[in-house]
Every structure is written in C-alpha cells, then in structure tokens.
Backbone as JSON, one array per atom type, in Angstrom:
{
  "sequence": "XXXXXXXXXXXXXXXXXXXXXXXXXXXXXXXXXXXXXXXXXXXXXXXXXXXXXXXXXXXXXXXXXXXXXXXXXXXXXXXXXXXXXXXXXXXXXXXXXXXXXXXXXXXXXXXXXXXXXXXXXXXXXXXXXXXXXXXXXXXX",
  "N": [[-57.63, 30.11, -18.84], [-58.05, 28.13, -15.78], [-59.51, 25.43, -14.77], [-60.12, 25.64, -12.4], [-60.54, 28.21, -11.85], [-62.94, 28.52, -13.33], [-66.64, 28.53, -12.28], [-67.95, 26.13, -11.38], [-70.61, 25.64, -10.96], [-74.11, 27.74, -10.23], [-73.52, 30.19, -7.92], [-71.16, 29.16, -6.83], [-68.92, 30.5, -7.06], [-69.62, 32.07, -5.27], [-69.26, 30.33, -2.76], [-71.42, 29.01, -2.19], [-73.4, 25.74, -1.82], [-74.1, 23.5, -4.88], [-76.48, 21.94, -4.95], [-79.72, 21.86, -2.7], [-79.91, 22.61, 0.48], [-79.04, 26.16, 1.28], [-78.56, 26.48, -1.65], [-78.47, 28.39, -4.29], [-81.47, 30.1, -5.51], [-83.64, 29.59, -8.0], [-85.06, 31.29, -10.42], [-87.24, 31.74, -11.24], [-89.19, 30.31, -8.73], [-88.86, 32.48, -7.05], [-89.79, 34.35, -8.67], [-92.33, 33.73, -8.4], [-92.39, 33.71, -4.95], [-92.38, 36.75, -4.75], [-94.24, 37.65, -5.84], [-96.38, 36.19, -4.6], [-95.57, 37.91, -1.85], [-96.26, 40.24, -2.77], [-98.97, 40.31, -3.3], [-99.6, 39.85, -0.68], [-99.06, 42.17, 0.43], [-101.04, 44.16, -1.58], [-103.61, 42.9, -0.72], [-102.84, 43.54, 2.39], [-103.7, 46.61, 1.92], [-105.76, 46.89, 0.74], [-107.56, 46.42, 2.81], [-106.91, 48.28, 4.64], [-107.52, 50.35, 2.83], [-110.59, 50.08, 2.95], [-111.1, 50.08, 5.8], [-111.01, 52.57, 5.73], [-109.0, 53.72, 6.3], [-106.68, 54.71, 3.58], [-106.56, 56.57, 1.33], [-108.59, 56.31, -2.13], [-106.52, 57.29, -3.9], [-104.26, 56.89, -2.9], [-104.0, 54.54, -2.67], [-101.61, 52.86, -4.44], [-99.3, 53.57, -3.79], [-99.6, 52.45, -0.97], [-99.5, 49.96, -1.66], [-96.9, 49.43, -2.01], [-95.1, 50.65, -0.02], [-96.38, 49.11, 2.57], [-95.7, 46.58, 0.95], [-92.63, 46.96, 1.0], [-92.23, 47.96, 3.98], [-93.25, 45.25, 5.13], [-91.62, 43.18, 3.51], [-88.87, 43.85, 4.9], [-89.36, 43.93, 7.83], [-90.0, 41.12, 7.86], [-87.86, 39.58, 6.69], [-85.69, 40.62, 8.49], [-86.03, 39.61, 11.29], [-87.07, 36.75, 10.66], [-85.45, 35.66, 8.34], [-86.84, 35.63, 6.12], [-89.58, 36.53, 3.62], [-93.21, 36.22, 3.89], [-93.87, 34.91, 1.12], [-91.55, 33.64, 0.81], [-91.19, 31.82, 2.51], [-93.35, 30.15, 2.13], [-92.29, 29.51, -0.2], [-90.13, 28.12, 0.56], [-87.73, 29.16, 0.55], [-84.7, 31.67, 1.61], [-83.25, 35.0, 2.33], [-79.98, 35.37, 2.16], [-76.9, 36.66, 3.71], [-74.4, 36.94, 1.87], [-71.68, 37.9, 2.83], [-71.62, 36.57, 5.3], [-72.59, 37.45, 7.91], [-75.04, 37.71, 9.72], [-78.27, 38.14, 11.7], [-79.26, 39.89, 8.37], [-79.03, 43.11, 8.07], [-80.8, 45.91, 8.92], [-80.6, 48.27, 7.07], [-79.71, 47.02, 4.84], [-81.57, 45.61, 4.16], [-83.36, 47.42, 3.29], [-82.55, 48.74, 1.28], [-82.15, 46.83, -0.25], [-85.09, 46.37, -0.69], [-85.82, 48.72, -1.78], [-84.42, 48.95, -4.49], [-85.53, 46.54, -5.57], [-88.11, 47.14, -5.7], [-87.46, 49.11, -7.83], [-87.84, 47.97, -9.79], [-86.14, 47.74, -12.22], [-83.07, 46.82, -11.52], [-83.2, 44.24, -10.73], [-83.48, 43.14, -12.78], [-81.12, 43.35, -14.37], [-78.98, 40.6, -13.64], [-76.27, 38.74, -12.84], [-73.62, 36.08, -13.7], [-74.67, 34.31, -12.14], [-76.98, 34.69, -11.77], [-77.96, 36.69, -9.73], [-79.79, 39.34, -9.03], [-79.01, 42.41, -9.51], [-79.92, 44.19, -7.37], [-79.58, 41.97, -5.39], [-76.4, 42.05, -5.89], [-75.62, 44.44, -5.08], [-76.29, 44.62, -2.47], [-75.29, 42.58, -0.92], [-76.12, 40.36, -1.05], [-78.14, 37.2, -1.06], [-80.76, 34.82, -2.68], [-81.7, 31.66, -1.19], [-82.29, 28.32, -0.56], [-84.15, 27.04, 1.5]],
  "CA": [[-58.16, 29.9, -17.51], [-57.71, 26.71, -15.54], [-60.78, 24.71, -14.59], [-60.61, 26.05, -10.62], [-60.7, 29.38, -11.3], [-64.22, 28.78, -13.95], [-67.35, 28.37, -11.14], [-68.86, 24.95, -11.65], [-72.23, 25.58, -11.04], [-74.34, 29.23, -9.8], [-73.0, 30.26, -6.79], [-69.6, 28.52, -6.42], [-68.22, 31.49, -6.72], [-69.72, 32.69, -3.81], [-69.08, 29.29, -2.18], [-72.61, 27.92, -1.68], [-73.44, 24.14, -2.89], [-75.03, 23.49, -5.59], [-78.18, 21.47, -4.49], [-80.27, 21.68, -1.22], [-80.22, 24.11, 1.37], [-77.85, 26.59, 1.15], [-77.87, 26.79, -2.77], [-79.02, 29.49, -4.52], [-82.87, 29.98, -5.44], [-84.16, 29.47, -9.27], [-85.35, 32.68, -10.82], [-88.59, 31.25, -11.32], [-89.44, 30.27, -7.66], [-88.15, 33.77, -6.41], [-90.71, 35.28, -9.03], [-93.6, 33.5, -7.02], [-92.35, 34.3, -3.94], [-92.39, 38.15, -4.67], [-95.73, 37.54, -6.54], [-97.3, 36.3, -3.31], [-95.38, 39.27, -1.39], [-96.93, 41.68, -3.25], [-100.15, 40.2, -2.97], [-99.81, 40.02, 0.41], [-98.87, 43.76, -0.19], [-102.19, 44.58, -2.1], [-104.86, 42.4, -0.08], [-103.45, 44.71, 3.62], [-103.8, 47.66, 1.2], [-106.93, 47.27, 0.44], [-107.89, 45.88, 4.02], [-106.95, 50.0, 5.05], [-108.9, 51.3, 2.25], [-111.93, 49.46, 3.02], [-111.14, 50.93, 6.8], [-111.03, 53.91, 5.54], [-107.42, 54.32, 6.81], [-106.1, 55.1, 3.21], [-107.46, 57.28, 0.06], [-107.95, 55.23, -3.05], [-105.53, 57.45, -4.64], [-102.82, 56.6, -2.12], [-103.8, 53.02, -2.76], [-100.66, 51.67, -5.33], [-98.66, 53.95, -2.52], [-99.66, 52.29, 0.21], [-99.28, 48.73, -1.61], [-95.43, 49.83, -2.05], [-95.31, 50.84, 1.69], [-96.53, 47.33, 3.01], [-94.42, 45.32, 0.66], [-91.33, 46.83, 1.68], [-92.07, 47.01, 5.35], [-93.45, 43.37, 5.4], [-90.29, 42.27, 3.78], [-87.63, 44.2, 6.22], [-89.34, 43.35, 8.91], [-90.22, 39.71, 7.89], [-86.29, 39.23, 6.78], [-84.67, 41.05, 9.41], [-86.89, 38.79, 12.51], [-86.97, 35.61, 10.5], [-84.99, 35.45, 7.46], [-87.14, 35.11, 4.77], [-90.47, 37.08, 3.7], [-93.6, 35.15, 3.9], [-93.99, 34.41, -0.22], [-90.06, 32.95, 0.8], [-91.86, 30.86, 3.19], [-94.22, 29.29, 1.28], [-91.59, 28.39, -1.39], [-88.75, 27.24, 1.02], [-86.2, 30.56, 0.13], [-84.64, 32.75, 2.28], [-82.68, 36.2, 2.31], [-78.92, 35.34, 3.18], [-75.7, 37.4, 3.34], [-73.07, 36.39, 1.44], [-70.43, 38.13, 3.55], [-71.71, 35.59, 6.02], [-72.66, 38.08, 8.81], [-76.58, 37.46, 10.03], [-78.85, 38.26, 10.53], [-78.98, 40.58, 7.28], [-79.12, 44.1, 8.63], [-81.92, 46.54, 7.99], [-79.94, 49.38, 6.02], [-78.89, 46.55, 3.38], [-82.89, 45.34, 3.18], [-84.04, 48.89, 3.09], [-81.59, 49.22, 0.01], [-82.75, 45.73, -1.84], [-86.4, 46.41, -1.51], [-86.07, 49.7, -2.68], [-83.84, 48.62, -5.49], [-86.22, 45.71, -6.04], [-89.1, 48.6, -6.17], [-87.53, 50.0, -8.72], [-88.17, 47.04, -10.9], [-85.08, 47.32, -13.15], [-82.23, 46.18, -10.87], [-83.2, 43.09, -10.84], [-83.5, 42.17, -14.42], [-79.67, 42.61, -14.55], [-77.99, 39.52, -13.1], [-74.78, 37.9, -13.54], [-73.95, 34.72, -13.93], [-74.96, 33.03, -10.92], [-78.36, 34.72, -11.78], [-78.43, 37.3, -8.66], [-79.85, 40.72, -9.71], [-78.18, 43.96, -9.13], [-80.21, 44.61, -6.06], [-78.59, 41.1, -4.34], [-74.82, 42.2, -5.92], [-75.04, 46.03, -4.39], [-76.12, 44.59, -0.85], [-74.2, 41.19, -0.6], [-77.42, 39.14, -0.35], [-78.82, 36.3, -1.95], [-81.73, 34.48, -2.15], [-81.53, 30.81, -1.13], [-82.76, 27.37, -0.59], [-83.88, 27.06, 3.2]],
  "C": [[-58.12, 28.42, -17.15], [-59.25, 26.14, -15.13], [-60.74, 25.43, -13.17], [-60.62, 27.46, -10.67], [-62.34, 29.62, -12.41], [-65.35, 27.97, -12.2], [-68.2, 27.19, -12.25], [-70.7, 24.71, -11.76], [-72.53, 27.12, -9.96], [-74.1, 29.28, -8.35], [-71.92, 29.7, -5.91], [-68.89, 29.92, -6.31], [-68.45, 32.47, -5.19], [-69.72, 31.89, -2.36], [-70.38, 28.6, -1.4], [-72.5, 26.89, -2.77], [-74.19, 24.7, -4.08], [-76.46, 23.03, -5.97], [-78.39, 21.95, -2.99], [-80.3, 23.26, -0.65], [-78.6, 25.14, 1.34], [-77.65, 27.25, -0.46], [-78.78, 28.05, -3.32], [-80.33, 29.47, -4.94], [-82.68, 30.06, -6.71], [-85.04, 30.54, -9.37], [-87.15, 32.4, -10.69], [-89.49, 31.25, -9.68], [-89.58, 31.98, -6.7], [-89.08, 34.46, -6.7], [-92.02, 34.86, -8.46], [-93.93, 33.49, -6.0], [-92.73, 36.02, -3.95], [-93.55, 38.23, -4.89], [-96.82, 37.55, -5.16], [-96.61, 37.34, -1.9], [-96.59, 40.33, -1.82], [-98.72, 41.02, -3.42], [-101.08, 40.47, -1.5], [-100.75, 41.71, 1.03], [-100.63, 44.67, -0.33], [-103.28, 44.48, -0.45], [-104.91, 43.78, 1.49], [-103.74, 46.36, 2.81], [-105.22, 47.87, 1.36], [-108.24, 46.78, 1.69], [-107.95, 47.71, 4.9], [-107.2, 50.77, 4.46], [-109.99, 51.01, 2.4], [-112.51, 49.76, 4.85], [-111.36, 52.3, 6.8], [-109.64, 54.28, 5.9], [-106.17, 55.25, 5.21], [-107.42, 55.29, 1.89], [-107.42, 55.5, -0.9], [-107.04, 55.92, -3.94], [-104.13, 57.45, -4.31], [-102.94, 54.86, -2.64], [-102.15, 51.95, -3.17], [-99.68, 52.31, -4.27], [-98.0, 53.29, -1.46], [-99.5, 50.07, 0.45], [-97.64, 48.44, -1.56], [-95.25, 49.57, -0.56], [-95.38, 49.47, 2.43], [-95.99, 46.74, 2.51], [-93.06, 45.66, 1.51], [-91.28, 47.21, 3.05], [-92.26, 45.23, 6.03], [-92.34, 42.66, 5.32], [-89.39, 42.41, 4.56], [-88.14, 43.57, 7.63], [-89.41, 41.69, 9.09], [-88.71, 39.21, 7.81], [-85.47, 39.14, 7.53], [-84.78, 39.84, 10.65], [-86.38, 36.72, 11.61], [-86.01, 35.02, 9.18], [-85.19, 35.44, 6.08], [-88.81, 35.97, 4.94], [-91.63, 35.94, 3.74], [-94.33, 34.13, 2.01], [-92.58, 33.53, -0.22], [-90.4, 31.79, 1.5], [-92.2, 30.09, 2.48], [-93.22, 28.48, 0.22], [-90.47, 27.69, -0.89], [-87.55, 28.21, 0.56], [-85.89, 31.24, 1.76], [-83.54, 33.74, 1.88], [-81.34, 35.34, 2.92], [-77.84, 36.17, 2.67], [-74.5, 36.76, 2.93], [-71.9, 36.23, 1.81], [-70.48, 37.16, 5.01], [-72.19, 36.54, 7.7], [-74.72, 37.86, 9.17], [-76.41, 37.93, 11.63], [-78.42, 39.21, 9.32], [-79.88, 42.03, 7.96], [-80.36, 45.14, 7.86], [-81.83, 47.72, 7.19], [-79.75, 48.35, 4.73], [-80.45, 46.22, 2.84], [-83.61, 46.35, 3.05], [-83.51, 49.14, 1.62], [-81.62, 47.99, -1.19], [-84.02, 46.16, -1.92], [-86.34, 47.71, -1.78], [-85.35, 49.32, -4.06], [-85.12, 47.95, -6.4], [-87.67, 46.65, -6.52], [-89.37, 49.09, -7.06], [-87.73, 49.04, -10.53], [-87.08, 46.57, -11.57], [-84.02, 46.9, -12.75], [-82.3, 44.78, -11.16], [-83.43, 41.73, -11.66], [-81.94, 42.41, -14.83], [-79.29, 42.35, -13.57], [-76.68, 39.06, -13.86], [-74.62, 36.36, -13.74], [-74.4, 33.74, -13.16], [-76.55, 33.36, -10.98], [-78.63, 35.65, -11.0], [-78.47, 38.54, -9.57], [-79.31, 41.77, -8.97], [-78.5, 44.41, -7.37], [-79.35, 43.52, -4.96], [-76.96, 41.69, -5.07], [-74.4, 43.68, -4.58], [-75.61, 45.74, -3.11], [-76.02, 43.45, -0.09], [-75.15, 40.45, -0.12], [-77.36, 38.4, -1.43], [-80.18, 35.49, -1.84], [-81.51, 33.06, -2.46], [-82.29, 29.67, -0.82], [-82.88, 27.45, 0.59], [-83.59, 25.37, 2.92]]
}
C-alpha cells in the first residue's frame, strides 16, 4: 500500500480534518454527551411519573421513549442533541446531504438503544450505528 491510500489520521477517510470543527468527536466526550442525554431522558421520565402521566412500571419505557424522541427531534431541528451541546458535538452526514433526515436518526437511536452497535467501531472509531446510517459525530 502506498502512503495515500493509508488514512492519516480518524476520519480522512471520510475526508474530515483532523483538528477543530469538522473533525470527528473522541469516544470519550460522545460517552458524556449520551450520559447527559439519557439523563435528560430519566429526569422528564420521572417528571410524568410524579404527574401521574406514566406507571412506574412503564418508567425504564418511557425513559427509552424520551431519549430517542429528544434526540430526533433535537438533531433533525438543530443538529446536535442537547448532551452534544454542552460538549461542542454534533450529528453530521457523511454523504454530505443536511440536515440528517429523520428515517436515518430513527435507525441510529434505535441501533444506539440497542447498546451493542456501538461498541463495534472501525478504525476511525465510528460505531456500527454511525457506519449503517452515514453519520458521524463531530466537533461543532
């Protein structure tokens, strides 16, 4: 192999830089964005059991439910959920088409849902759920 066809740093291959905005997000960061997602997640959860709006045996249900509407709709409207916020990430399409449509984030956060997608990545680090719906998660 010649040196231009090995990818210099994560996400050359998909032709983002490698610092700043634009480059791809650090696994780490990503996991404290989702962290405060799903907190988010919980807290209105338990904001509509304390209404009475949901059982407590719908509860872990209904914390599912709110994550992955929060994120489609937070992605689709602004780009980025608000745990992406806070860390400076956002949702982008690789194929370069934006925004990022709501069949492809219906099909990462369920992926992402399912927990195990997204512990296999490749080499640039993106997990299964960003390969099978041409996203990534990036540096704003």
């Amino acid at each position: 192999m010649t040196s231009a066809s090995c990818p210099t740093h994560p996400g050359a291959a998909l032709g983002l830089p490698e610092h700043g905005p634009g480059s791809l997000a650090p696994m780490g960061r990503r996991l404290v964005a989702l962290s405060i997602d799903w907190l988010i997640g919980y807290g209105l959860a338990l904001l509509a059991l304390g209404l009475g709006a949901i059982s407590v045996e719908m509860l872990s249900t209904a914390v599912l439910v709110i994550w992955l509407v929060v994120g489609v709709v937070a992605v689709r409207l602004f780009g980025f959920t608000p745990g992406q916020l806070a860390l400076g990430l956002q949702v982008a399409a690789v194929d370069g088409r934006v925004p990022v449509g709501v069949g492809r984030l219906v099909a990462r956060g369920l992926l992402i849902g399912m927990v195990i997608p997204p512990l296999f990545t490749d080499s640039d680090g993106r997990g299964l759920h960003d390969r099978v719906t041409g996203t990534a998660v990036v540096r704003r």
